[in-house]
N, C-alpha and C positions, 0 to 999 in steps of 0.2 A: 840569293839563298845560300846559307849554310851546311855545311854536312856533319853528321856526326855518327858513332857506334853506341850503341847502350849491349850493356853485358852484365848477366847476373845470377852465373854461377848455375847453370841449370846443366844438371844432371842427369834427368830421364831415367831412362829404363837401362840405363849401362852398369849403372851399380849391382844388376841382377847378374852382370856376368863379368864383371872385371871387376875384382875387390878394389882397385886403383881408380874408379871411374870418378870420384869427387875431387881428385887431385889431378888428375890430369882436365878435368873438366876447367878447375882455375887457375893451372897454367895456362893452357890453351889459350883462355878469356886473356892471361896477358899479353902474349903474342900476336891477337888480334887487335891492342891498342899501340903494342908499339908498332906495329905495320900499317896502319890507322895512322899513327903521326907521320911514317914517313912517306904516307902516299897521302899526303894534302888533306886531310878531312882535320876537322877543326876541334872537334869536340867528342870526349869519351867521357858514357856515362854509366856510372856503377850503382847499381839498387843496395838496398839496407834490407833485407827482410830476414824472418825471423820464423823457425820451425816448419817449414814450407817444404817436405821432403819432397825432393825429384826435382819440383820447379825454381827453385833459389838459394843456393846455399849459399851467398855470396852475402852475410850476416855482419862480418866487419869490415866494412868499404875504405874506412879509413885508414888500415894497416895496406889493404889492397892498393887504394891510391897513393900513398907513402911510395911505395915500390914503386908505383906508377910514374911519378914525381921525377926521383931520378932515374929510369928505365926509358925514357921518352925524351925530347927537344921543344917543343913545338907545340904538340896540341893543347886544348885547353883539357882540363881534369874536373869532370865535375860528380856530384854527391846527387846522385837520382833515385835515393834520397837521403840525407841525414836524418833521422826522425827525430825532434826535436824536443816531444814529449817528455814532461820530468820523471813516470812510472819508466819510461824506453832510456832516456837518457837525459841526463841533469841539464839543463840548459847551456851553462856555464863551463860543461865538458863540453861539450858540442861547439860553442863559440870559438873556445882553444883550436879542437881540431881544424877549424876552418880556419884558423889563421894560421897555427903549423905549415896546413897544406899550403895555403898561400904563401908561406917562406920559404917553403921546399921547390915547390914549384916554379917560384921568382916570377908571382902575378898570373898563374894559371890556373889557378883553382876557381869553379864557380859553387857558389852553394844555392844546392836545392833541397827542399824541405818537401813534408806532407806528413803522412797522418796513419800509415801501415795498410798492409792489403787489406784486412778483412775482419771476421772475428776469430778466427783460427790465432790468427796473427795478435790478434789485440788484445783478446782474455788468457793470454797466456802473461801479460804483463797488468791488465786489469781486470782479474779476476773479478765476476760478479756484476760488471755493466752488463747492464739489460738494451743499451742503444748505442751504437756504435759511432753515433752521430757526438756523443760525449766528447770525442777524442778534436772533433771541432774548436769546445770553448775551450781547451787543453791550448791548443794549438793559436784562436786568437790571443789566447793571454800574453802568449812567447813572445810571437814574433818579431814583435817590435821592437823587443830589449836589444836583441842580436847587436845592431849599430849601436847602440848607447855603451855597451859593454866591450867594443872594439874602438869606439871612437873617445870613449871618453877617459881622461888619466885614472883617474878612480872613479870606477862603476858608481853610481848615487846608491845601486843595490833594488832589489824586489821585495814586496812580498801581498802574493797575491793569490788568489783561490789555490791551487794548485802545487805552487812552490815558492819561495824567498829566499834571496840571497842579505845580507847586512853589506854596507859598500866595501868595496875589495875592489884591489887594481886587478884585471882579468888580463893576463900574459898568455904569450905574447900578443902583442897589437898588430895588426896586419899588416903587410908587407905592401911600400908602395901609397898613392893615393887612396883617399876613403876606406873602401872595403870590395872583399867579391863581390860581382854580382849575384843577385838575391831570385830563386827559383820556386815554382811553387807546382806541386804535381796535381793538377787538375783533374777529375773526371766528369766533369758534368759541364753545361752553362752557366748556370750560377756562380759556379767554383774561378770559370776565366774571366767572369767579371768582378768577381770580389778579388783576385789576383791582382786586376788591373787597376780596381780603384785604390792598394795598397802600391803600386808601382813595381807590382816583381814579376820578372817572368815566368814561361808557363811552360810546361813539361807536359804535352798532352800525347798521355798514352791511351786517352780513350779516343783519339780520331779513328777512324779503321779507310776510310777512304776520303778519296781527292773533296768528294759533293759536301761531307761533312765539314769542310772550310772552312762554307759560307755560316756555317750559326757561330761557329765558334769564332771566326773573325769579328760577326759583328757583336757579340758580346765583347770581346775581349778589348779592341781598337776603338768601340763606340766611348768605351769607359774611362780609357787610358787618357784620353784626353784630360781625362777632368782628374786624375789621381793626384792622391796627397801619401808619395809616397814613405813608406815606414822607416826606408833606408835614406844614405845621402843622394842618390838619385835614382830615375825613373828606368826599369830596365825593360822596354816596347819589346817582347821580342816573344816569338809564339813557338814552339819546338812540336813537331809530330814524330811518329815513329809509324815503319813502315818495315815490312820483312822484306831482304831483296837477295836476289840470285842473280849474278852476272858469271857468263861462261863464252866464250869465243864463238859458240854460235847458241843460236833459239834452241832448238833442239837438244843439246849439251844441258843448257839451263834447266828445260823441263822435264828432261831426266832427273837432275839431281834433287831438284824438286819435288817428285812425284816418288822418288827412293830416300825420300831425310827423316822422314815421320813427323813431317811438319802437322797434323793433326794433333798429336797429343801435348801439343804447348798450349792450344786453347783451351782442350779439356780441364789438362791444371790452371788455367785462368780461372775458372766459371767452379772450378773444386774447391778452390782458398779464396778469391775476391768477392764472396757472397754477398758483397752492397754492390756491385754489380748488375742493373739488369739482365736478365738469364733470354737472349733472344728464343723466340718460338719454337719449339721443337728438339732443342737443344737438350743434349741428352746432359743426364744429372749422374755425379760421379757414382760409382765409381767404371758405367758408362762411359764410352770415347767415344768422340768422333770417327767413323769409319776412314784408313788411311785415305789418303790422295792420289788420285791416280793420274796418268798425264793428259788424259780427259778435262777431269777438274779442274787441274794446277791450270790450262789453258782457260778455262773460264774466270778462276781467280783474276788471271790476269787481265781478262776483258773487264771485269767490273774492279777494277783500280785495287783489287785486294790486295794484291802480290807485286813485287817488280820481280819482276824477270824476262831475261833474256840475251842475247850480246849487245856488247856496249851501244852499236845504235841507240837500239830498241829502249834498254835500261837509260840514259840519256830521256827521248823522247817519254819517256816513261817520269822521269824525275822535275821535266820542266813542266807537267802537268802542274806538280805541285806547287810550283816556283809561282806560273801565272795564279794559282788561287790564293794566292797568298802568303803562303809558309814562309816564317823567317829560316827555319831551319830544318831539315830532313835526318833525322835520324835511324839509324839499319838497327833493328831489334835482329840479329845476326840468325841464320836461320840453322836453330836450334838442331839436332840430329843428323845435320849433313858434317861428312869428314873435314877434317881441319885444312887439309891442303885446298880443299875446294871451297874452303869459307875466304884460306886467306887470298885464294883467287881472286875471289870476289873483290876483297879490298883492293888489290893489287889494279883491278879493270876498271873498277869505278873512280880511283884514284889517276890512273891514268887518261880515261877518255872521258869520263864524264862531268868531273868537280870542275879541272882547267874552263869548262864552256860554262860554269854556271857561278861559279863562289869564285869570284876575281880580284878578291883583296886578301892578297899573298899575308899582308903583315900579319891579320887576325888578330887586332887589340882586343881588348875585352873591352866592356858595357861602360867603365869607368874609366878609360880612357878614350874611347870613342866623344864620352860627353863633357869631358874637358876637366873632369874634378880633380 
């Protein structure tokens, strides 16, 4: 199993008392990927979202990961998400960026796509959809071109519901064999198998625990078999995300834990992701979840919600995952706790945990692993 950071620019409730709090929020977020590169994790990935106050200001990823590109060695750089949407952004910009990054980064860049959080997000570029499910055949139309438009001398060109290009050579051409590997941000079952029958991998930010695995593996691995992928090859590979706290002792951790305001990240989940199902009970914005206390944070963590604890523990904790399946573990970085104790985190998990579980130091990417 693999490791990675996803980071995206969330800003909380600090803006209400440091006029600086947006800017230092996306600094911060870089320092936690280049510390990320040099303590062994594989993968940083950066969200795309749009008017999202509090929960994501991290709106052009692609200038982010530019910086990122050369600010780093090592890790791979990935777009979680490019939205590829022509109303969001033209197909044909989007392809560019992803080969830029790919040059800059010299074969580090992954790209991942998907479809926006929510309607918040979505009527503010497509005024007037009445289903948000729209952004779907948006989205099947695309994907496909992406390789035809990287691989081929002169694009043959589009023109189809939504957008058309006439044939034009699409500059620059990707750096290296083939193309990046091709990502797809899932939330449902459906979504990991239509991913898999297309051969791209899967960004699934809606696992929340270890037991959820099992549907989503067998969706996703049942299909993969039989895929006719969109790109030049098959990219098998499943990604979860998980919040984690690593501190030198248990105790340490659920302190910090129980003092980060890690409640009010889910609240703005379920406030902008309104195709989301709303679990039971679940207070409706601009209601929050009541904080955390070190009571709870200890229960999170008995039912696989949370990682935390010292590195044992976080370790024992991460090879849950490994045995259900996950190709890769990614840390949704936990929001409202201090920067020195976030980059902690990396610094211990990097150290004690990754060495016993991700043991292929090279970290090629999907298109070189498969020979193309």
């Amino acid at each position: 199993m693999e490791f990675g950071i996803f980071v995206q620019g969330y800003v909380g409730k600090r803006a209400e008392t440091d006029p600086l709090a947006e800017h230092k929020a996306l600094m911060e977020e870089t320092e936690y990927v280049i510390q990320a590169d040099r303590s062994g994790f594989k993968y940083a990935w950066a969200s795309e979202h749009h008017f999202l106050d509090e929960y994501s200001h991290l709106s052009a990823n692609d200038v982010f990961l530019g910086y990122l590109a050369h600010a780093t060695e090592r890790i791979h750089l990935g777009s979680g998400i490019f939205n590829p949407l022509a109303p969001v952004n033209h197909p044909v910009k989007v392809a560019e960026k992803v080969a830029m990054l790919d040059h800059l980064s010299e074969g580090r860049f992954e790209f991942g796509s998907g479809r926006g959080a929510g309607s918040h997000e979505i009527l503010g570029f497509m005024p007037g959809v009445t289903d948000m499910n729209h952004t779907k055949e948006i989205w099947e139309e695309t994907i496909a071109e992406f390789p035809k438009m990287w691989l081929q001398d002169e694009y043959q060109g589009f023109q189809g519901k939504h957008w058309s290009l006439p044939p034009r050579k699409v500059l620059p051409k990707p750096y290296g064999p083939a193309h990046p590997a091709m990502w797809y941000a899932a939330g449902s079952p459906p979504s990991y198998a239509m991913a898999a029958r297309k051969g791209l991998g899967v960004l699934g930010f809606s696992v929340q625990k270890v037991s959820d695995m099992e549907w989503v593996l067998e969706q996703y691995k049942t299909a993969i078999v039989d895929a006719e992928p969109v790109g030049d090859f098959v990219n098998d590979n499943v990604m979860v995300t998980t919040t984690a706290i690593c501190a030198p002792t248990h105790e340490e951790a659920v302190r910090i834990a129980a003092s980060g305001g890690l409640h009010y990240l889910p609240s703005l989940v379920f406030r902008y992701h309104d195709t989301f199902p709303r679990p039971e009970g679940f207070p409706v914005w601009p209601e929050t979840l009541p904080e955390y206390t070190e009571e709870f944070v200890e229960v999170l963590i008995e039912e696989e919600l949370l990682i935390c604890g010292d590195p044992d523990e976080v370790l024992r904790q991460c090879e849950r995952w490994e045995r259900a399946g996950a190709d890769q573990l990614s840390f949704g970085l936990p929001v409202g706790v201090p920067k020195e104790e976030t980059l902690q985190t990396i610094r211990l998990v990097g150290e004690y945990v990754i060495p016993k579980i991700d043991t292929d130091p090279v970290h090629r990417t999907s298109r070189f692993r498969q020979g193309v």
